[in-house]
Every structure is written in C-alpha cells, then in structure tokens.
PyMOL Python script that loads the backbone (N, CA, C, O; Angstrom):
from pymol import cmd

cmd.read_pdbstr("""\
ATOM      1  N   UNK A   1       6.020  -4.522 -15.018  1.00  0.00           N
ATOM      2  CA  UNK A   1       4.794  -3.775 -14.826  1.00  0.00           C
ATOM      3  C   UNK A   1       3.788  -4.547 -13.962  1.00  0.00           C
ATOM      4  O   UNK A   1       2.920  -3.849 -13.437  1.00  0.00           O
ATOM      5  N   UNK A   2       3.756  -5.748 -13.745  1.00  0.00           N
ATOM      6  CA  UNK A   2       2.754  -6.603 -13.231  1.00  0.00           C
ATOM      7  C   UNK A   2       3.389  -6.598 -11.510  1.00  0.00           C
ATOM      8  O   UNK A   2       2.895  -7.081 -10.491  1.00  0.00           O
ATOM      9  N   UNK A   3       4.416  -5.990 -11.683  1.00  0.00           N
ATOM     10  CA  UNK A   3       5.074  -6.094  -9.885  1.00  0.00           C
ATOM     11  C   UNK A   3       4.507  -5.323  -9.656  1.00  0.00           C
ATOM     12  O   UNK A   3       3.628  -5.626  -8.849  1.00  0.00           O
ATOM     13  N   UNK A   4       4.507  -3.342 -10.251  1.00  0.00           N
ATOM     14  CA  UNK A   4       3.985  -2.609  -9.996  1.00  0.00           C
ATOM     15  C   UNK A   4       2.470  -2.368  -9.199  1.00  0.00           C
ATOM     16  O   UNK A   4       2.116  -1.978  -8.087  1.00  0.00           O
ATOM     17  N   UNK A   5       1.672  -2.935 -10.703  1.00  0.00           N
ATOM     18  CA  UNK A   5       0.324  -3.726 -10.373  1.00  0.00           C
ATOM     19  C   UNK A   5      -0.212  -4.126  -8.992  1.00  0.00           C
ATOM     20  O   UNK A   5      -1.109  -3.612  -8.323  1.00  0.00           O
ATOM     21  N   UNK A   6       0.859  -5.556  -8.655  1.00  0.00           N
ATOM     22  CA  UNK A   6       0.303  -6.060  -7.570  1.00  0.00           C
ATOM     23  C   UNK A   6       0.712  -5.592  -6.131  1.00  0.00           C
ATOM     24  O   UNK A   6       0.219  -5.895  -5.044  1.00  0.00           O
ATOM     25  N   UNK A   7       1.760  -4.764  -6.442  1.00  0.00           N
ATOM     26  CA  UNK A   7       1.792  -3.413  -5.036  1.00  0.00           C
ATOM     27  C   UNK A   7       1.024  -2.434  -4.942  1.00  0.00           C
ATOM     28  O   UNK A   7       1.040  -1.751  -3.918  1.00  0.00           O
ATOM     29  N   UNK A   8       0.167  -2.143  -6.008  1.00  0.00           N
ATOM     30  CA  UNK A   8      -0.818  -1.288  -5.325  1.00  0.00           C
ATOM     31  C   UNK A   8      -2.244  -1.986  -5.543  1.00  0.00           C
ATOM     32  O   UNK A   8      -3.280  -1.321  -5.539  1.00  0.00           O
ATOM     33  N   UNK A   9      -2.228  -3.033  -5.687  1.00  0.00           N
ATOM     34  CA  UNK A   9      -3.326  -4.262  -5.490  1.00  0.00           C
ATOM     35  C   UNK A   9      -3.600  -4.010  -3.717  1.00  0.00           C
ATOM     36  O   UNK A   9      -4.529  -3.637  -3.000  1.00  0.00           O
ATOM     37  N   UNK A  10      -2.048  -4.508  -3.535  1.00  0.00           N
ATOM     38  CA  UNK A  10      -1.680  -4.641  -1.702  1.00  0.00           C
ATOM     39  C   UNK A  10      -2.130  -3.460  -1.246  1.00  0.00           C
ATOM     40  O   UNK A  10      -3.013  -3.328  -0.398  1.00  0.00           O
ATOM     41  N   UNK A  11      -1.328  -2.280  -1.988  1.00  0.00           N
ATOM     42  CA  UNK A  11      -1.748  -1.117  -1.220  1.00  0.00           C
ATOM     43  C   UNK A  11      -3.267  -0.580  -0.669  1.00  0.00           C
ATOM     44  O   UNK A  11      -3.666  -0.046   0.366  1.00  0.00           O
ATOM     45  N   UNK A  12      -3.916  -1.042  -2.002  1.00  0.00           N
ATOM     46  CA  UNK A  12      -5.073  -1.003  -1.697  1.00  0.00           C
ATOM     47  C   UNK A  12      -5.900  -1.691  -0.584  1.00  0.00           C
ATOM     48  O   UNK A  12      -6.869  -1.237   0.025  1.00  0.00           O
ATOM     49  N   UNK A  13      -5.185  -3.101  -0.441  1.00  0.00           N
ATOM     50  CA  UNK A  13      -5.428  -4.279   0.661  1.00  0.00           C
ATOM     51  C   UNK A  13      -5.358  -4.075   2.126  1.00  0.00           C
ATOM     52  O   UNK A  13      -6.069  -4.441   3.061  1.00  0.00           O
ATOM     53  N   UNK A  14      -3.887  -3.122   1.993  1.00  0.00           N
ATOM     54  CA  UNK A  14      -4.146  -3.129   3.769  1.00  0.00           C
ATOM     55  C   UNK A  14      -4.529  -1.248   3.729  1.00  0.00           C
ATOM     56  O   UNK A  14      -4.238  -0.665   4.774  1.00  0.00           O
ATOM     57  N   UNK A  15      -4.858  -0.781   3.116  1.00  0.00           N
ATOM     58  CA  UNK A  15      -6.375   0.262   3.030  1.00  0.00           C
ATOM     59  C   UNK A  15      -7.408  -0.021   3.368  1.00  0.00           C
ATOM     60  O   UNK A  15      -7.834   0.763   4.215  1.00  0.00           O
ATOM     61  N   UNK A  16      -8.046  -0.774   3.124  1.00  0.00           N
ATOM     62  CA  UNK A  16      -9.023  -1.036   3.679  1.00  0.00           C
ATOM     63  C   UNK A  16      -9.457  -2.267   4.600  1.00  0.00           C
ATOM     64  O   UNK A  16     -10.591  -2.609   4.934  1.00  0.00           O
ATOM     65  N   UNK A  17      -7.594  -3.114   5.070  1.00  0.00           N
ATOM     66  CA  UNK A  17      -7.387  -3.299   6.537  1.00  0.00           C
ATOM     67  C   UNK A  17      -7.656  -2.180   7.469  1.00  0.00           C
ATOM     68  O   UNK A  17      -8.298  -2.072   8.513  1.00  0.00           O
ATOM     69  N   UNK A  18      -6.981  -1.424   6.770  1.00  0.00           N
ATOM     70  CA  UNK A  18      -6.815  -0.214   7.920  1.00  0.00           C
ATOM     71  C   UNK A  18      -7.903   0.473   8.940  1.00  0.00           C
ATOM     72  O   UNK A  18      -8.095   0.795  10.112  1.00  0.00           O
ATOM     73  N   UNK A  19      -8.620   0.454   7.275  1.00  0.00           N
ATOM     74  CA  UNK A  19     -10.227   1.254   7.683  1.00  0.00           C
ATOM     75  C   UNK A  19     -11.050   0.168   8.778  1.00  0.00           C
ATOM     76  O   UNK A  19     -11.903   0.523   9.592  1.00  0.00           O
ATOM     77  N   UNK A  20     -10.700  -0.830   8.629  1.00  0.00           N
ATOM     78  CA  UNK A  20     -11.624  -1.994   9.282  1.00  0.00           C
ATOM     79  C   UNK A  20     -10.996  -2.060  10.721  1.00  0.00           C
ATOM     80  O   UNK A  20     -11.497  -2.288  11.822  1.00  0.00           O
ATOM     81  N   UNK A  21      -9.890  -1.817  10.367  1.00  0.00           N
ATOM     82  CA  UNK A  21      -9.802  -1.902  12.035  1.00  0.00           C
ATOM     83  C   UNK A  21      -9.714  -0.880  12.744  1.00  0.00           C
ATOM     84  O   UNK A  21      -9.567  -0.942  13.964  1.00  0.00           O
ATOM     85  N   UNK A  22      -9.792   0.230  12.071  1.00  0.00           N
ATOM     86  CA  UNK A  22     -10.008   1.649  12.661  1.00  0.00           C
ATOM     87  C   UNK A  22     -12.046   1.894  13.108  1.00  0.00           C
ATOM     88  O   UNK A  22     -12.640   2.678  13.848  1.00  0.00           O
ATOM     89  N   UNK A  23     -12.356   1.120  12.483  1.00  0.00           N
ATOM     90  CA  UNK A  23     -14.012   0.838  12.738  1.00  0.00           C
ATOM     91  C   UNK A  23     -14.184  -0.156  14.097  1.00  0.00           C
ATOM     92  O   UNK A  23     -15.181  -0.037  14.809  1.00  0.00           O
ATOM     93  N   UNK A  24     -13.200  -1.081  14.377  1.00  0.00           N
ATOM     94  CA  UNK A  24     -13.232  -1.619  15.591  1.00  0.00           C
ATOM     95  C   UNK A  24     -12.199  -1.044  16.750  1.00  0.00           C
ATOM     96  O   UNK A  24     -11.750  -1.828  17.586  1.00  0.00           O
ATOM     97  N   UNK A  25     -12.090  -0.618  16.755  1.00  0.00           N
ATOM     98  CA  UNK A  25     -11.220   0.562  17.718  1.00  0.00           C
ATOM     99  C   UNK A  25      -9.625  -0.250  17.880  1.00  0.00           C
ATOM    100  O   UNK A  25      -9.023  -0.475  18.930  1.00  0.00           O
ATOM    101  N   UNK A  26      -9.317  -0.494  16.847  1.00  0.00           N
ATOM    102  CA  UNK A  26      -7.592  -1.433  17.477  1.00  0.00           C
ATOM    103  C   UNK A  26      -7.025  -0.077  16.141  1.00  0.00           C
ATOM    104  O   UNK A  26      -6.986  -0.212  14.918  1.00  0.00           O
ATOM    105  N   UNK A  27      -6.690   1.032  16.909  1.00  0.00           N
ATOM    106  CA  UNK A  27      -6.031   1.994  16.243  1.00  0.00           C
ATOM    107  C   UNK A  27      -4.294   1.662  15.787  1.00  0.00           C
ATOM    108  O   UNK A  27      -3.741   2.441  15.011  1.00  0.00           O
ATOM    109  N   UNK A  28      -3.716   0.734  16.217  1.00  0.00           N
ATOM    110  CA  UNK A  28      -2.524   0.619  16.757  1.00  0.00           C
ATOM    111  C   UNK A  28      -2.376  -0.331  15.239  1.00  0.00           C
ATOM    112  O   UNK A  28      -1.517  -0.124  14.382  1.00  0.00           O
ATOM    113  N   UNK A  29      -3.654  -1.606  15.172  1.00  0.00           N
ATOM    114  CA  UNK A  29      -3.194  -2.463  14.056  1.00  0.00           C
ATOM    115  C   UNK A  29      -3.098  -1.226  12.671  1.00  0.00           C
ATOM    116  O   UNK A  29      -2.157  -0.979  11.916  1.00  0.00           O
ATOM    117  N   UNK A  30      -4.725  -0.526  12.759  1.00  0.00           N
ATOM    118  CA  UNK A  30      -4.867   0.287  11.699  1.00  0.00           C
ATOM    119  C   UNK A  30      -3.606   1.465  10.753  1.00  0.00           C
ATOM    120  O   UNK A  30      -3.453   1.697   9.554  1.00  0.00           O
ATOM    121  N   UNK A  31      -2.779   2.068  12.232  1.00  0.00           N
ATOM    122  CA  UNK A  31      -1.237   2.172  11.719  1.00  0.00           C
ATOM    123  C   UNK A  31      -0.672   1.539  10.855  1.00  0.00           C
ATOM    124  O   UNK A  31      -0.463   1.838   9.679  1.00  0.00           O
ATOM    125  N   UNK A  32      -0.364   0.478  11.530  1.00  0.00           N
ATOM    126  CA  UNK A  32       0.651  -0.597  11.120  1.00  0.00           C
ATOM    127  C   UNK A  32      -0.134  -1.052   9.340  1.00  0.00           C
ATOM    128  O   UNK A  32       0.624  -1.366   8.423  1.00  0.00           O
ATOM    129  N   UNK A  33      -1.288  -1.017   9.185  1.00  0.00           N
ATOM    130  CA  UNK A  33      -1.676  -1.191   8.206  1.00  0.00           C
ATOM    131  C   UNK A  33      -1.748  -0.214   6.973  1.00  0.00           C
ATOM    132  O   UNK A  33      -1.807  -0.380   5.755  1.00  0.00           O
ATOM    133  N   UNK A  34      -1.719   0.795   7.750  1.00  0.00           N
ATOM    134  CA  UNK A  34      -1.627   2.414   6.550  1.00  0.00           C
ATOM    135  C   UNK A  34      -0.245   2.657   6.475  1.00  0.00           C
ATOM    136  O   UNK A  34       0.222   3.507   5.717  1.00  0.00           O
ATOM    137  N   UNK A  35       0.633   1.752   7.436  1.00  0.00           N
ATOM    138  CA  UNK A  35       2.338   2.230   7.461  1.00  0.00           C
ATOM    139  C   UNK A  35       2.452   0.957   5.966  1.00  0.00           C
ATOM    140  O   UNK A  35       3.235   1.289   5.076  1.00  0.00           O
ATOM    141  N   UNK A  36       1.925   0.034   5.839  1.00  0.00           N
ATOM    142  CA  UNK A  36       2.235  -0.930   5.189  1.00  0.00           C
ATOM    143  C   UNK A  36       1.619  -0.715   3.311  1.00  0.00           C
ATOM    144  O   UNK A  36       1.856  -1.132   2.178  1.00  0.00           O
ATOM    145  N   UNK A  37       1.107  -0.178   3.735  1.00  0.00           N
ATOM    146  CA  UNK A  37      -0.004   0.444   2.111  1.00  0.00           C
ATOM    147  C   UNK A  37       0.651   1.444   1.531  1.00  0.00           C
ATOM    148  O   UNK A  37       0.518   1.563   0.313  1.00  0.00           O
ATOM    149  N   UNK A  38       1.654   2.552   2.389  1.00  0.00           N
ATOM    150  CA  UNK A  38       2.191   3.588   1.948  1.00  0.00           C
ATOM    151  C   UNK A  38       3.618   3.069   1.365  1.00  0.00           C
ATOM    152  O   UNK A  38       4.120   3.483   0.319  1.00  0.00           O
ATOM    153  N   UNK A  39       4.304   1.880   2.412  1.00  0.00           N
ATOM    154  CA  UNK A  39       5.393   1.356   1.563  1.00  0.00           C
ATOM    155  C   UNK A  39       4.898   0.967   0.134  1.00  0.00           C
ATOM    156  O   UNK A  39       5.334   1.479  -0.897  1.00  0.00           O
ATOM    157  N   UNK A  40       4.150   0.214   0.181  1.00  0.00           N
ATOM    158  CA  UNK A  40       3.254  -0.565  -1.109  1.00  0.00           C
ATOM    159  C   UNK A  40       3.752   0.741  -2.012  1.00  0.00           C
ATOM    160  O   UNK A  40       4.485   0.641  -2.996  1.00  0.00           O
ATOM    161  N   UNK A  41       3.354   1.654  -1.628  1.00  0.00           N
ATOM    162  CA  UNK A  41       2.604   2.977  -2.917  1.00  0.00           C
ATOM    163  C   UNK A  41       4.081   3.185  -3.179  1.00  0.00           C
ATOM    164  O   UNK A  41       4.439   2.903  -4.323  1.00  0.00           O
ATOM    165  N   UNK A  42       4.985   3.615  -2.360  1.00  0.00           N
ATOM    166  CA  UNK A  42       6.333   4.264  -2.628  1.00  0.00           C
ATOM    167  C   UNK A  42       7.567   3.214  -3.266  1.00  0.00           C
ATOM    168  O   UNK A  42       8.611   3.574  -3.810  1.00  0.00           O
ATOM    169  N   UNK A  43       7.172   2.035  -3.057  1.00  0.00           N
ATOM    170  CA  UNK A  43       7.725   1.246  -3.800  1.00  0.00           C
ATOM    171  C   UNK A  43       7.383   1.099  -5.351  1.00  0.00           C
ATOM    172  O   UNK A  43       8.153   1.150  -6.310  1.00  0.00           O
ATOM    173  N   UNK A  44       6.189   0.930  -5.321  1.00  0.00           N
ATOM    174  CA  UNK A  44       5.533   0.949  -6.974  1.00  0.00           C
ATOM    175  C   UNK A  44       6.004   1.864  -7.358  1.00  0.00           C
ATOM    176  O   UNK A  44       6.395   1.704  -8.514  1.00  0.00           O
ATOM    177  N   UNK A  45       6.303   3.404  -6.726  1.00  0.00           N
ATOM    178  CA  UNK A  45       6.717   5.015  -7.839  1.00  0.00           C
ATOM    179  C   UNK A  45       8.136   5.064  -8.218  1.00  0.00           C
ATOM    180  O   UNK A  45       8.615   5.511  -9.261  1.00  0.00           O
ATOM    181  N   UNK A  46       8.892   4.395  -6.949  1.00  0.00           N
ATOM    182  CA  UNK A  46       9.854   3.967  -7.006  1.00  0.00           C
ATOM    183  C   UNK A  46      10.533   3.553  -8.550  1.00  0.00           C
ATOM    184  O   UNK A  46      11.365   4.092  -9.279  1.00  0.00           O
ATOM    185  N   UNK A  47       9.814   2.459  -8.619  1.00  0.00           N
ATOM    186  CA  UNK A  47       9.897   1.636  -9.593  1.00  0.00           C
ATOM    187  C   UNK A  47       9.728   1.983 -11.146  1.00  0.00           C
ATOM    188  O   UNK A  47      10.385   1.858 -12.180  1.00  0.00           O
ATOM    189  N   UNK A  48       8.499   2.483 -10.746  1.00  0.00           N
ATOM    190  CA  UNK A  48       8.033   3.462 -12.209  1.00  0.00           C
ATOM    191  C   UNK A  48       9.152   4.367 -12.598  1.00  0.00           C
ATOM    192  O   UNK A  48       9.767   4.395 -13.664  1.00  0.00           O
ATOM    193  N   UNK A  49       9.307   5.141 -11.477  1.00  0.00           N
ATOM    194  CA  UNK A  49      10.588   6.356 -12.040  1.00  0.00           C
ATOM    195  C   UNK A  49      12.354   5.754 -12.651  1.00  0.00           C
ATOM    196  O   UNK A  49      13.355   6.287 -13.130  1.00  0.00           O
ATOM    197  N   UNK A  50      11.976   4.559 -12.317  1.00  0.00           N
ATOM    198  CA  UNK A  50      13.021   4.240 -12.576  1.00  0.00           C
ATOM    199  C   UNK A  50      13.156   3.359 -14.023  1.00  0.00           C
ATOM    200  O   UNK A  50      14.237   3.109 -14.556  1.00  0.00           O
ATOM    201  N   UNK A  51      11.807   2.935 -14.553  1.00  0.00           N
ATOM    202  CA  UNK A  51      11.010   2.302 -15.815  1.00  0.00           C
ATOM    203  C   UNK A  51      12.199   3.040 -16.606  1.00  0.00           C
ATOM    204  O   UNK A  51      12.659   4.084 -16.144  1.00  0.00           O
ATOM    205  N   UNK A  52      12.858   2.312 -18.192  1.00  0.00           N
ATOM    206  CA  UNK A  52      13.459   2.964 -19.403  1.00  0.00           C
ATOM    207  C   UNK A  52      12.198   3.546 -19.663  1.00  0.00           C
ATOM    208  O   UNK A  52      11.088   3.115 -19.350  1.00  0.00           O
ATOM    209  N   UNK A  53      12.534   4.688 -20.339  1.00  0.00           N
ATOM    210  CA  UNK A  53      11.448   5.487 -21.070  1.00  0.00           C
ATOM    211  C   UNK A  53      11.018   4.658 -22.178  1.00  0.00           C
ATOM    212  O   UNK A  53      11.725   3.735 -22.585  1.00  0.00           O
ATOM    213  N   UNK A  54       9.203   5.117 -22.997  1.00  0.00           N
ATOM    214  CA  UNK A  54       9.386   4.705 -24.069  1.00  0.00           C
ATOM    215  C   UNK A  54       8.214   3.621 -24.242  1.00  0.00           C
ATOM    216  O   UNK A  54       8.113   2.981 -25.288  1.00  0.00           O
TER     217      UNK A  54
END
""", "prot")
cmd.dss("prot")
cmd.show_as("cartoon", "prot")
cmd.util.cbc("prot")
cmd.orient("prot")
C-alpha cells in the first residue's frame, strides 16, 4: 500500500511540473510531464485491482 501511496505522491509531482512549465511556455517538457503523472496514476490502479480482497 505505501508503493501505491508514493505513485500518486509522484503523480501528483510531475502535475504540477507540468503546470509550471506550461506557465513558462516549454509545452513539449509539460507533455512529457502529464505523460509521466498518468503512468504514475495507472500504475497505482493497476495495482489496487489487483490487491487480495479484504
């Protein structure tokens, strides 16, 4: 559960990479940073769905 946790710690992390560099016009990093937050997220559900019940 604490892996879970700290992937959407990250996810959250390069979120608001993203936003920051979408505020300085480097649209290209800001991608690469919302491409990297969404793995984050789909890995954590991943994971969860796969949790034993209980």
């Amino acid at each position: 559960m604490q892996y879970i946790a700290y992937l959407r710690e990250q996810a959250a992390y390069y979120h608001e990479l993203a936003a920051n560099c979408a505020k300085v016009a480097k649209p290209e990093e800001a991608t690469e940073y919302e491409d990297l937050a969404e793995t984050c997220e789909e890995v954590a559900a991943d994971i969860e769905d796969h949790l034993p019940a209980g």
